[in-house]
N, C-alpha and C positions, 0 to 999 in steps of 0.2 A: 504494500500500500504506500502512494506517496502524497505528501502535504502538496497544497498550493495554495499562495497567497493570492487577492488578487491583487492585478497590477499596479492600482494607486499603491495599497499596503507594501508591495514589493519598493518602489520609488522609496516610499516613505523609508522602509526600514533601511535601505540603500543610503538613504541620504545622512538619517541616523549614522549608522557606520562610517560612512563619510568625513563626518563633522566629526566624531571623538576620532576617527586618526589623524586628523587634521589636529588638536587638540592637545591630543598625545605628542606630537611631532613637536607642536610650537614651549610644549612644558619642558620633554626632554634635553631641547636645545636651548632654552631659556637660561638668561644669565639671572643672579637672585634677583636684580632690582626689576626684570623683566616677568619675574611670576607674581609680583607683586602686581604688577602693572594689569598683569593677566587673574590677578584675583579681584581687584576696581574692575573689568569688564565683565566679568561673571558673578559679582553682587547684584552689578546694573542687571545686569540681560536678566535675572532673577527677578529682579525689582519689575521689570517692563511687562514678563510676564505676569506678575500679580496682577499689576495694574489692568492688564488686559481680561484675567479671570473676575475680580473684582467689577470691572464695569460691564459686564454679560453676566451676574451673577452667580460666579461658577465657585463655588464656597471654598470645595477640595482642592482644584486647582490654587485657588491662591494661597488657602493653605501649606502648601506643597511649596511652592514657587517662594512664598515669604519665608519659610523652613528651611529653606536652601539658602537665599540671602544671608538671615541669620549664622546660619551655617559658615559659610565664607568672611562673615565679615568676623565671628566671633572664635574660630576654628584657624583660620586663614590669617586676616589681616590684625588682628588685636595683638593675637599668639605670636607673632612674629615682630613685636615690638621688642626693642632690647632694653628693656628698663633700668636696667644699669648704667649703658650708656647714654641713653637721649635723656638724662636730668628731666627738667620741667616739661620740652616739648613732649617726650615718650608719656608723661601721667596726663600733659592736655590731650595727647592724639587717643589714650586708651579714655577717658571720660568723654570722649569724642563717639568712640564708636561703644561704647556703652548706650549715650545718648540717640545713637542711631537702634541700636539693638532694640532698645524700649521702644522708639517710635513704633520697628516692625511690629513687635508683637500687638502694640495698640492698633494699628492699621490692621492685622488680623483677628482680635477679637472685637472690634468697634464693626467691619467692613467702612474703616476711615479711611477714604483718596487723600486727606491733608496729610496725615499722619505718613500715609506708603510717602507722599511727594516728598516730604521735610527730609525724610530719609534719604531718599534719591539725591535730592540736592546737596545734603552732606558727604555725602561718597562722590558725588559730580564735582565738589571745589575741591576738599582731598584728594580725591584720584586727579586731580588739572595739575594742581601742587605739587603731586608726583612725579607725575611724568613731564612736568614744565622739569624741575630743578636735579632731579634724581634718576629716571629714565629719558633721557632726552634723545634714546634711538624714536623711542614712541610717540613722542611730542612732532619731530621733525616730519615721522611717515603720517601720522594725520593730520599735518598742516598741505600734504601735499596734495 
């Protein structure tokens, strides 16, 4: 007996695999301050989906989609602060994404758009900040 998908599902799941070895590819070659760079793009693309499950009323999906956020920004970006070094900047940037973290979770148990924005917005100036002064391969290739 053999499975078949049909062809949209085939596409899709193609496309799926796709994207993570694409993904795969860009983490393994990534220098530190460049997965950094690449965990500010995948908080957002997190964010973007909520935002999108949220305004269609899709509960699970945002759920999901803010969990991942969360995830990345508290897992990912927080964690990777070096508190020993960065003195005062490293305890503003972790009360930083502290204050981002809270927003999410209110943005998913309120179904608050201001709450998901506020969030987004703080990871948009942080992540500019980054990749202005600290990643500046990244800065250059999205100014082109």
């Amino acid at each position: 007996m053999t499975y078949s998908l049909p062809q949209g599902a085939r596409r899709s799941r193609s496309a799926q695999a796709y994207a993570s070895i694409g993904l795969e590819t860009k983490v393994f070659s990534a220098s530190p301050e460049q997965l950094i760079t690449l965990l500010f793009d995948g908080a957002q693309a997190a964010i973007a989906k909520a935002r999108l499950y949220m305004e269609n009323g899709n509960t699970e999906g945002r759920g999901m989609a803010i969990s991942k956020a969360i995830d990345i920004v508290d897992s990912g970006l927080k964690a990777s602060i070096d508190m020993e070094a960065g003195g005062e900047l490293a305890i503003n940037l972790t009360a930083t994404y502290e204050l981002v973290i809270r927003n999410l979770l209110l943005a998913n148990l309120n179904a608050d758009l201001a709450k998901l924005n506020l969030a987004d917005r703080l990871l948009t100036e942080i992540g500019d900040a980054w990749r202005t002064s600290v990643d500046p391969s990244r800065s250059e290739a999205s100014s082109l």
